[in-house]
C-alpha positions in Angstrom: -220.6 -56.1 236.7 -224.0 -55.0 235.6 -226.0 -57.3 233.1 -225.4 -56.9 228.9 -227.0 -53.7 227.8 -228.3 -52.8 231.6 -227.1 -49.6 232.7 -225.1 -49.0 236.2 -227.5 -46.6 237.1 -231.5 -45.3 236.3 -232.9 -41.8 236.4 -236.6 -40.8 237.2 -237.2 -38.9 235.5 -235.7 -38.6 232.4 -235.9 -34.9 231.8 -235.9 -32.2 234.5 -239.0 -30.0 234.3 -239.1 -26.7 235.7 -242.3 -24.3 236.7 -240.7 -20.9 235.1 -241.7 -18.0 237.0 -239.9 -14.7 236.9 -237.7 -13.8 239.8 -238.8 -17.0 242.0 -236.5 -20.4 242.4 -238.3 -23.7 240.8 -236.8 -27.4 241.7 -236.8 -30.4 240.3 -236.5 -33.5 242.3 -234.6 -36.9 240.5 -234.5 -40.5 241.7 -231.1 -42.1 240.8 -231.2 -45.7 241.3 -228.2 -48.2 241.3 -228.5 -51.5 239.4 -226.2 -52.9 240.1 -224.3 -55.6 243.3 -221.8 -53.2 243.8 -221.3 -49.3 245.1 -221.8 -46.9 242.4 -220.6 -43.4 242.2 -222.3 -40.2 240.4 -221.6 -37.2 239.7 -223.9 -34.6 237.7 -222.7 -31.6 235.2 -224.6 -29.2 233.6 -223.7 -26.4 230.5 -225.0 -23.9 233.0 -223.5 -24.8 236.3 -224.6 -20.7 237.4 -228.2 -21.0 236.8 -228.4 -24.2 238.7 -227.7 -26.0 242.0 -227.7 -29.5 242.7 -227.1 -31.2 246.1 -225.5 -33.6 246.3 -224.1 -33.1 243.1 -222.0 -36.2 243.5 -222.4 -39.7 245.7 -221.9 -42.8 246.1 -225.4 -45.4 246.1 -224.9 -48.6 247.8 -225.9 -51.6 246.1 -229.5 -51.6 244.7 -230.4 -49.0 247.0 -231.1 -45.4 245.4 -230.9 -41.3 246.0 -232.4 -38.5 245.5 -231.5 -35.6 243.6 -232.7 -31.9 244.1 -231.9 -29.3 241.1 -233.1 -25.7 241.9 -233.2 -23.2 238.8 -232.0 -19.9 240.4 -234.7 -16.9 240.2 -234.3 -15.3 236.5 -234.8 -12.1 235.5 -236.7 -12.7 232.0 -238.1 -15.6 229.9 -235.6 -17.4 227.3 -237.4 -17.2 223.7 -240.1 -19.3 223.2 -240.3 -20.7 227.0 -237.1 -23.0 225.2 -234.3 -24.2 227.4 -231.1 -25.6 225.4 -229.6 -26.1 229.1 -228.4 -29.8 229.1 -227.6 -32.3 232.5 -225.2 -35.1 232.4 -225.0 -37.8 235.3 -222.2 -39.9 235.2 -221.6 -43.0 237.0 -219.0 -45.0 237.7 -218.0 -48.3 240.1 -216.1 -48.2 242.9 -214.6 -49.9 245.9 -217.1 -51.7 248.4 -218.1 -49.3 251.3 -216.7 -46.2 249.2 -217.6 -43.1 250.8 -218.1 -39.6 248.6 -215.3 -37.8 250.6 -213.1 -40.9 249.4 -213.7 -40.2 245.6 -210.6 -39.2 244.2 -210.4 -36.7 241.6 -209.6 -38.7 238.5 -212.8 -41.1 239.6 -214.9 -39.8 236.6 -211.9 -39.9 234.2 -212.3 -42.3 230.9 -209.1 -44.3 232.0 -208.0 -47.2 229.8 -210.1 -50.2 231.4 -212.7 -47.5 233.4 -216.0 -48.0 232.2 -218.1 -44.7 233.7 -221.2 -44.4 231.9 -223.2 -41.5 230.7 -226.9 -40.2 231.4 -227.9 -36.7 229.5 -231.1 -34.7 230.5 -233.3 -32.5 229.0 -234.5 -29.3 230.6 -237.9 -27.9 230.0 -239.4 -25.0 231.4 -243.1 -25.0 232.0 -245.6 -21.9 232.4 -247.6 -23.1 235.4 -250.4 -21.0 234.0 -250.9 -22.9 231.1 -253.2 -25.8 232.3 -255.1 -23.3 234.9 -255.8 -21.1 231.5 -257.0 -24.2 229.3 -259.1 -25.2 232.0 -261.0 -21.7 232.6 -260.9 -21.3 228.2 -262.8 -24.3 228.4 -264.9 -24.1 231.3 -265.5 -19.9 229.6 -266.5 -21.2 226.5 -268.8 -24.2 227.7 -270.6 -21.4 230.1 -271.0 -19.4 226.9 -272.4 -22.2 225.1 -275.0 -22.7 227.9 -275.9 -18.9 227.8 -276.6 -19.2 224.2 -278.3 -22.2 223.7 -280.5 -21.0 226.9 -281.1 -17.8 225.3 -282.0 -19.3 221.9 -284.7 -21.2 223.3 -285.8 -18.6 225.4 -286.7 -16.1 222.5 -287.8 -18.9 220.3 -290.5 -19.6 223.2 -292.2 -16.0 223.4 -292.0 -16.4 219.3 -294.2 -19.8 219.7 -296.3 -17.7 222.2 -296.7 -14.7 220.4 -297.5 -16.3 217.5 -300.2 -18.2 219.3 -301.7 -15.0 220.5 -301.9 -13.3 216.9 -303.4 -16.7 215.7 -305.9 -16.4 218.3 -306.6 -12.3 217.7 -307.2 -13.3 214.0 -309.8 -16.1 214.9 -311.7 -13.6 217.8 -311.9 -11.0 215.1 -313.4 -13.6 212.3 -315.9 -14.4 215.5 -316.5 -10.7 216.4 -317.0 -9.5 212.0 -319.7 -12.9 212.4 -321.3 -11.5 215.4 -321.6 -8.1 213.8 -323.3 -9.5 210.6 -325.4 -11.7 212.4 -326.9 -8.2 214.4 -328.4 -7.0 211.2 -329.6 -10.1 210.2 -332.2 -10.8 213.1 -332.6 -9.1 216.7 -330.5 -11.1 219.2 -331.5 -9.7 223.0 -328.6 -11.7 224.2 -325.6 -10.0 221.6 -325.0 -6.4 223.6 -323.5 -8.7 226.4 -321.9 -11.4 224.3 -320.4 -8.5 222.3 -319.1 -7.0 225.4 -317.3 -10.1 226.7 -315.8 -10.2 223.3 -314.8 -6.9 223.5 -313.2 -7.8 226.7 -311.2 -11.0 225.6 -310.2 -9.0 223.3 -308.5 -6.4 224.9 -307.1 -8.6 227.5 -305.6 -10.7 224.5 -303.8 -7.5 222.8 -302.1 -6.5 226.4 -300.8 -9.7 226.3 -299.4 -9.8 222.8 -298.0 -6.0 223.5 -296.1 -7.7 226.9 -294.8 -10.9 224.7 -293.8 -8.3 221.7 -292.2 -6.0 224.2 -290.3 -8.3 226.3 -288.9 -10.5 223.0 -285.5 -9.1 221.9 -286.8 -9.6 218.6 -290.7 -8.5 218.3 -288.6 -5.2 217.3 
């Protein structure tokens, strides 16, 4: 017999979680694994024997050794409320004679008889979207590319601001040089101020096409 408080048998895992697609099949594979020195039996219900099928639903494991366990959910026609499954599994095992065979199990093997100990495993059934990571990952990765765009962008307009800022400083000081260079013509005769005044005149010019560029090409120059 199987140690105090050790079950005859263990199941992997300990709920059976299904990808829920409309009209398509979704398995789910278990490990049963005996505990135990002698041959163990199981045998697995469900509350929904029509939306489900297991092979083998019933076996015998020989001692220590272990099986595998494949539940398919049949294709369904809609989603239950809430993506909830109440469905329920139940495994139960039992002992039996050494070198038992499944087609030897008689039909009372599972029965609670007075001094039969067969033990009972339930299991859970959850149904899984097998959208829902993909989507968190692509919310994620969406919002982090957004992010990007926007920080980008901030910095972006806040640079031609700097620059076009620079330039109007820069217009302000070339016109206090230019009011200078007129008042200084009608002070005293400077041979030299027709072509300073004309280079002046220049810089000029090419300084307000560039502020007109900067104002034009900044979302908010407007």
């Amino acid at each position: 017999m199987t140690a105090a408080g050790h079950p005859l048998i263990s199941v992997h895992p300990d709920e059976l979680k299904f990808d829920f697609e409309l009209e398509k099949q979704s398995y789910c594979d278990l490990k049963v694994v005996n505990n135990t020195e002698h041959h163990v039996a199981f045998k697995v219900k469900t509350t929904s024997p029509k939306k489900y099928f297991v092979r083998p639903n019933t076996n015998v494991i020989q001692p220590w050794d272990a099986c595998f366990i494949r539940v398919t959910l049949q294709a369904q026609q809609e989603y239950p409320p809430d993506m909830q499954c109440k469905d329920k599994f139940l495994l139960q095992s039992t002992i039996v004679p050494p070198n038992s065979d499944v087609d030897d199990l008689s039909p009372d093997t599972f029965n609670k008889d007075a001094g039969k100990t067969v033990e009972e495993c339930k299991l859970r059934v959850v149904y899984v979207s097998p959208n829902t990571g993909q989507e968190s990952v692509e919310d994620n990765t969406l919002k982090s590319s957004r992010q990007s765009f926007d920080d980008s962008t901030n910095q972006s307009v806040q640079q031609l601001k700097d620059e076009r800022d620079a330039a109007v400083r820069q217009m302000q000081l070339l016109r206090q040089e230019l009011d200078m260079l007129r008042r200084r013509r009608h002070r005293k005769s400077d041979p030299g101020f027709s072509l300073k005044f004309a280079l002046l005149v220049a810089l000029i010019g090419i300084m307000v096409g560039f502020l007109l560029n900067l104002s034009l090409s900044s979302p908010a120059a407007e």
